[in-house]
Structures are given as C-alpha cells and as structure tokens.
N, C-alpha and C positions, 0 to 999 in steps of 0.2 A: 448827297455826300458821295463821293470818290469811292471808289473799289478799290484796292490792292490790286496790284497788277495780276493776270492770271500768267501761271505757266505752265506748261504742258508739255509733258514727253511722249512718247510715241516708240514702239517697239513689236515687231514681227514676230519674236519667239512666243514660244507657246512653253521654252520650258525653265529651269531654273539654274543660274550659272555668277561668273562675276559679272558681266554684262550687268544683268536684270539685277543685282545687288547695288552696282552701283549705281542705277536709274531709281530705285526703290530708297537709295542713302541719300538723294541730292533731292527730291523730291521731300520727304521726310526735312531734309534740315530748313531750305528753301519752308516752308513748313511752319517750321518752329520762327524763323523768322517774319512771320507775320505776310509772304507771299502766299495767292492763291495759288492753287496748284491742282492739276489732274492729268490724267492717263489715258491715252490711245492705244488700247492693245488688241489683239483677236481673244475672241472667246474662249473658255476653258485655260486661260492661260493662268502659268503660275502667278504671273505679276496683278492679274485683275484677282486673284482673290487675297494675295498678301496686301493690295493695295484697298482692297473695302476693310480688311481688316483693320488698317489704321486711318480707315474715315475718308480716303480719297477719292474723290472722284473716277469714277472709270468710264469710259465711254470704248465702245468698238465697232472696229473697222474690220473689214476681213482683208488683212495684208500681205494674203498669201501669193497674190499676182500682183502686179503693176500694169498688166491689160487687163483688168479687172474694172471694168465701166461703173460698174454702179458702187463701185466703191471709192472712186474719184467721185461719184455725185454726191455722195452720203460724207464725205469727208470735207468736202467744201462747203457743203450745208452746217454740217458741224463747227467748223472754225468760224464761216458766218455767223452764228447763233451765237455763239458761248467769248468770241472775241480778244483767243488769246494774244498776250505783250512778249511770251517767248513761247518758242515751238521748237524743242531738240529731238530729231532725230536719231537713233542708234542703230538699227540694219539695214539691209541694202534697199529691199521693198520698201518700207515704212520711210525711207530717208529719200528715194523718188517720188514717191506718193504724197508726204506731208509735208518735204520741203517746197515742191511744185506749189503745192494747193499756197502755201504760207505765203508766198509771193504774190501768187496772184491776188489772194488775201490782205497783202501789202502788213503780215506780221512787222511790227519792231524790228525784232531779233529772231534770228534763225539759225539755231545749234546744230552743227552736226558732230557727233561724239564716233569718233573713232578708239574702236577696244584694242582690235588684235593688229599682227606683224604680217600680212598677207599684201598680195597684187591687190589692187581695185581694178576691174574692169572697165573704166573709163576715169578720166579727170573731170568730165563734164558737169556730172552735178555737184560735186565739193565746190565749182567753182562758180555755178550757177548761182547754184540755192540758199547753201548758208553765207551765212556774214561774218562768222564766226568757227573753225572747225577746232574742237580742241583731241588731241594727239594722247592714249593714255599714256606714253612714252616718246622718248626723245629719239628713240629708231624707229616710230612709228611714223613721227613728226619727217622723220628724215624721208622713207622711205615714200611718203605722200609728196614731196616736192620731188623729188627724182621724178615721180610719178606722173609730173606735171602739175601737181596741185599748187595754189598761190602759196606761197610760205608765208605773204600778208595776213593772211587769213587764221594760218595757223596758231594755238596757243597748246603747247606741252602741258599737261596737266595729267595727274597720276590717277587711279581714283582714292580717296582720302582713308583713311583707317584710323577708328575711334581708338587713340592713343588709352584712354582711361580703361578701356573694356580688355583692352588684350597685352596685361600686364602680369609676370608670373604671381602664382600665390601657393604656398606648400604643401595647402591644405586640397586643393585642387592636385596635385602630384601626387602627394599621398593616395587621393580615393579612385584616381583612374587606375595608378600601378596597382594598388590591392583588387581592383575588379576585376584585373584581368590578367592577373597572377604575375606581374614584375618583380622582380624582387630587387634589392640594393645590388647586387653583382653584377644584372642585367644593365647592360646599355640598350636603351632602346631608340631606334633611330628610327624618326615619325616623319609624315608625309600627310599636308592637307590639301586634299583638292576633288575635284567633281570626276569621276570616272569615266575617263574618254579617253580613246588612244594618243593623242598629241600627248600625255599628260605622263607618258614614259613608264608608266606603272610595272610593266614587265621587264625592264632595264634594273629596277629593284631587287625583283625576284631572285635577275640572274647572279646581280651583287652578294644579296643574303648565300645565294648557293655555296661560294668561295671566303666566307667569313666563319668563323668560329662560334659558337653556341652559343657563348654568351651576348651576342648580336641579336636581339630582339624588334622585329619592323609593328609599325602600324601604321596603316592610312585611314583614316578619316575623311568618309565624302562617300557621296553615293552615287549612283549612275550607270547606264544601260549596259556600262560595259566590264559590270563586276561579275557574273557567268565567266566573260575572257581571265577576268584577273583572277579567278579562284582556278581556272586550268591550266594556268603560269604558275601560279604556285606550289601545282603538284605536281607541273612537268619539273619544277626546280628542287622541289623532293624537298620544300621548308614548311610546309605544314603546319610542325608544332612550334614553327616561330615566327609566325606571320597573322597579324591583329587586323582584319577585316570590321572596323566600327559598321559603320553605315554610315549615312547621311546625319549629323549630328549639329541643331540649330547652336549649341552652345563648344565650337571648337577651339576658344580659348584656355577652357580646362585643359582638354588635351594637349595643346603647347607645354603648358605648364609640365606635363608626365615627360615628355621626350628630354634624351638626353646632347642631341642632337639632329639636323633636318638634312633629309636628301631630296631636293628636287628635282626634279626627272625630266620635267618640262622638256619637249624638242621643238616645237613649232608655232609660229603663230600666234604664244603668248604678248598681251600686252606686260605689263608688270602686273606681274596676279597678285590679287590681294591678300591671299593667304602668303602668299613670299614678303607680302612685307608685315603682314602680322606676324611671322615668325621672326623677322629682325628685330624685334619688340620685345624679343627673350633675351636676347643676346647668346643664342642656342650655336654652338660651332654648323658648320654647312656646308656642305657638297652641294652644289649644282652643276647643271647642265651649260655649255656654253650657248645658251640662248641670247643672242643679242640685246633685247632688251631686259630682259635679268640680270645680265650683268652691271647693269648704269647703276642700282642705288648697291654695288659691292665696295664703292671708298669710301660707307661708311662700319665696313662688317670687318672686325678683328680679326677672327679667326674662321679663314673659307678655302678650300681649292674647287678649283671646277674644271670638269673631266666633258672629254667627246660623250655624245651619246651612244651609249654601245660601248663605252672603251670599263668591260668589267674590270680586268687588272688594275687601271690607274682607279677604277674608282673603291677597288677595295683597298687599294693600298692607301689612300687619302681618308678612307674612314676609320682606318687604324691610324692613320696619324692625327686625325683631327678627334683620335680618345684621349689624346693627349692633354686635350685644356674641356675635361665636362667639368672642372670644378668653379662655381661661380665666384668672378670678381664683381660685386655689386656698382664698383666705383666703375669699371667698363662697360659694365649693362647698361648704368643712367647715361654715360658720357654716349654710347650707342643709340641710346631709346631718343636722347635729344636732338642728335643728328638725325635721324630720320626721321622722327615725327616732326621736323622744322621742314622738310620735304615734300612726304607724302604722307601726313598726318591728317585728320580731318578737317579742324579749322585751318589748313593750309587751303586745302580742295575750297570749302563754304569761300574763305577770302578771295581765292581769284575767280571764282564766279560770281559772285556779288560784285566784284569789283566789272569784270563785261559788264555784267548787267547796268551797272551805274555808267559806262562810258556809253550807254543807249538811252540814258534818261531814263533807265527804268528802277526806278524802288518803291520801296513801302513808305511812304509819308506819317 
C-alpha cells in the first residue's frame, strides 16, 4: 500500500518568530490533511521542540554554514532514506543546502518560501533550485523579479491566519483591562510582535511621550530586545503608562483589550501576522508606511499611516483615529470577510494544496 506523500520543511533559526510560526501553521494543516510531514532544523531550536510537541517528525542538520561538508553528506543521506515529495525551504543556509541536495535528489517539488522585504544576495538559487517560490507579499514578490528572480516561478501567498481563533470576545476585554488596571476612560493602544528593532517599538515610546494620560500602550511579544524597550520607556518618562506583557502563546485575548493598533513596523517586514490578526478586530490603526503593510490597507476602514519617526503626524492621527473606538459590528464582519478571503487560513491550505496538485502530488 501507498504512503502519503512526505513533506518536509527545513529552517536555520534556532529561534522563535513569524517565519518559524508559519513553517509550524502549514506543516500542522498539511497534517490534518492526511500528508506526511516532517522537519529539518538545527538542534536546540525552538521549532524542533514545538514540532515533537505535536508528533512531527524532526530530523537535524547543523545549518549554520553552507561550507559545512558533512552536513551536505548527512542531508543528502537523509532525503535518500526518508524520500521526501516536497522539500520547502525558508533561510538563506537551509534554502542552499536543502534545495541543492533536493535536486540532485530529483525531489517532486521544491519550495522555497520567502518571509521578508530585503536584497537577496544572488538570484542564482531561487532560480536554480526551487520549482516553485512563493513571495509572503506582493512587494516581496515584486522585489524578487527586480532582483532577477523568474516571476514564472513566483506565487504571492500571505501566511494564512486562523480566522476562527482571533475573533473579538468581551469576556476576553474585560479580564485583560482588569488585570492590568485599564479602566473604561482608558484608550489603550496595543502592539503585537516579537521584540527586535525593525519592529519600531521605540517610535511608540516617543508617541505616548506627546499624548495625554489617558493614552494607555501595551505590546505583547517577547524578545532579546525588551532591556532596549524598557530604557526607551524611561528615557520617554511613560512608565506608568506603558504594559510590557511578555511573550504570550494566547494573543488573541489581548486584541480583544485594545482600543486600537499602532504598528511601528520600519523594515523588512513581510505582512506580519500579527497585522493581520489585528485587522480581524476591526481595531482603528496607525501604521508605518511599510511597503508591504500597506497592501491588505483597502480592506481597513478606519487607518492613517505616518513616516517612521514622524511623532507629530503620528500623534495627531491617534487622536483622530479616537474618533471611531466605538464598534460597528456590521463593519467588523464586512472587514473580517475581506480579509480572511485574503489571508485567511484555508486561503493559505488552498493555494498550496493546489501547487501541490499541479505536481501530481496528494493524498489519495
């Protein structure tokens, strides 16, 4: 009897971010669809222990070089043995390393998953190796054929967000604002993301410094670079009105508390997944004018979006956008459907399934 076709991702990090979320989301549904499925990553890495967590396979490579000899020997023995029908790619090592071996392997299919909005340093292996690159955004897409990458090649594809999971609820609103003393007078303007400078956090600071009291912040998310964000906060003298969560696996609640999202975003973002679980609120919004952040804004009612750095315009825009926190539910659904028709989850499963079937690859 037949096997299910195997497939397999492959990733360099060793830490935890959207990247590794969405390799761990597509893996997982892939999954539930009745494909095999497993994981090439480095040791200690977050993704090899979320990924035994839910029964996947892990296998590891040490992906830290691409002149790394014995780890082209042990990677090509591996895809020998175990004879995977897709093989995706996500960093720069791992996407040399495992799209080469796949080849010569004579893999099916070969993904290679582009996250962020950056230079690549060569065209050569996008155009080599995979068969297939999919783009998390449509100026990632863009900036990859400028780049000289094949546009043939390319497929825009967002990473997906479980529409079901990150949908307001009041009872959620209520118990964050009471835990962390908001009261109904309080606007609080919320920020989800992983703490790293691209990710603007001190651009907030400076905002809160020039708004009025009842402007309450919280970010949500953890990361090496919360030490910088807590000595921005004191250099900005807002202290007693700035919410430091931490890293929290359930940040849907906290959508729910905000009364509105600032994101800060300056660089290199694909479309972060937290920007679009917060269009799932229908939460008014300031962003940054990030190229790719901007693309899913014709489906957002109420938004400006300010220079990075430009405090003035951006406090004057979060005063104006205190103008509409009160919810029209009939805008949120008409919001929630445009987007999740987008970059919703069974949008993302659909058009990989669907690659996958123009390679003769499914589950029987």
């Amino acid at each position: 009897m037949n096997q299910p076709p195997l497939v397999v991702h492959t990733d360099w990090s060793r830490a935890w971010g959207g990247q590794e979320i969405r390799m761990l989301t597509e893996l997982r549904e892939m999954k539930k669809l009745g494909f095999r499925v497993a994981m090439v990553v480095r040791e200690d890495s977050e993704l090899s222990r979320r990924g035994k967590l839910e029964d996947i396979p892990v296998h590891y490579i040490d992906f830290s070089s691409k002149f790394n000899v014995r780890a082209w020997r042990d990677l090509y023995a591996l895809f020998t043995s175990i004879k995977p029908e897709v093989v995706n790619t996500h960093s720069s090592e791992d996407s040399w390393m495992a799209g080469c071996v796949a080849r010569i392997c004579r893999v099916p299919l070969i993904i290679k998953t582009r996250h962020v909005l950056a230079s690549i340093s060569s065209p050569l292996s996008y155009n080599i190796f995979p068969h297939v690159v999919f783009a998390c955004s449509e100026s990632i897409g863009k900036q990859l054929v400028e780049q000289g990458v094949s546009a043939k090649k390319i497929i825009v594809q967002s990473s997906g967000i479980d529409e079901q999971r990150f949908m307001f609820n009041p009872q959620n609103r209520e118990a964050v604002r009471q835990e962390y003393g908001i009261t109904d007078q309080d606007i609080l303007v919320g920020n989800v993301a992983f703490l790293r400078h691209y990710k603007g956090h001190g651009f907030i600071t400076k905002t809160a410094a020039v708004l009025p009291e009842k402007y309450k912040f919280m970010i949500v998310g953890g990361g090496d670079d919360r030490a910088l964000l807590e000595q921005q906060i004191t250099h900005a003298g807002v202290e007693q009105r700035f919410i430091l969560t931490g890293h929290r696996e359930n940040p849907e609640k906290y959508f729910s508390a905000f009364d509105m999202i600032f994101f800060s975003s300056y660089a290199t973002e694909g479309i972060s997944q937290s920007f679009i679980q917060g269009l799932l609120y229908g939460l008014p919004l300031l962003t940054c004018k990030t190229p790719s952040v901007l693309e899913p804004l014709e489906f957002v009612r109420h938004y400006r979006t300010v220079d990075y750095g430009d405090v003035e315009n951006a406090s004057k825009a979060v005063i104006e956008l205190s103008a509409h926190l009160e919810r029209n539910e009939q805008q949120v659904a008409k919001q929630r459907t445009a987007v999740s028709a987008k970059y919703g989850l069974q949008k993302m499963v659909k058009t990989i399934v669907g690659v996958y079937e123009d390679y003769n690859i499914r589950v029987v």
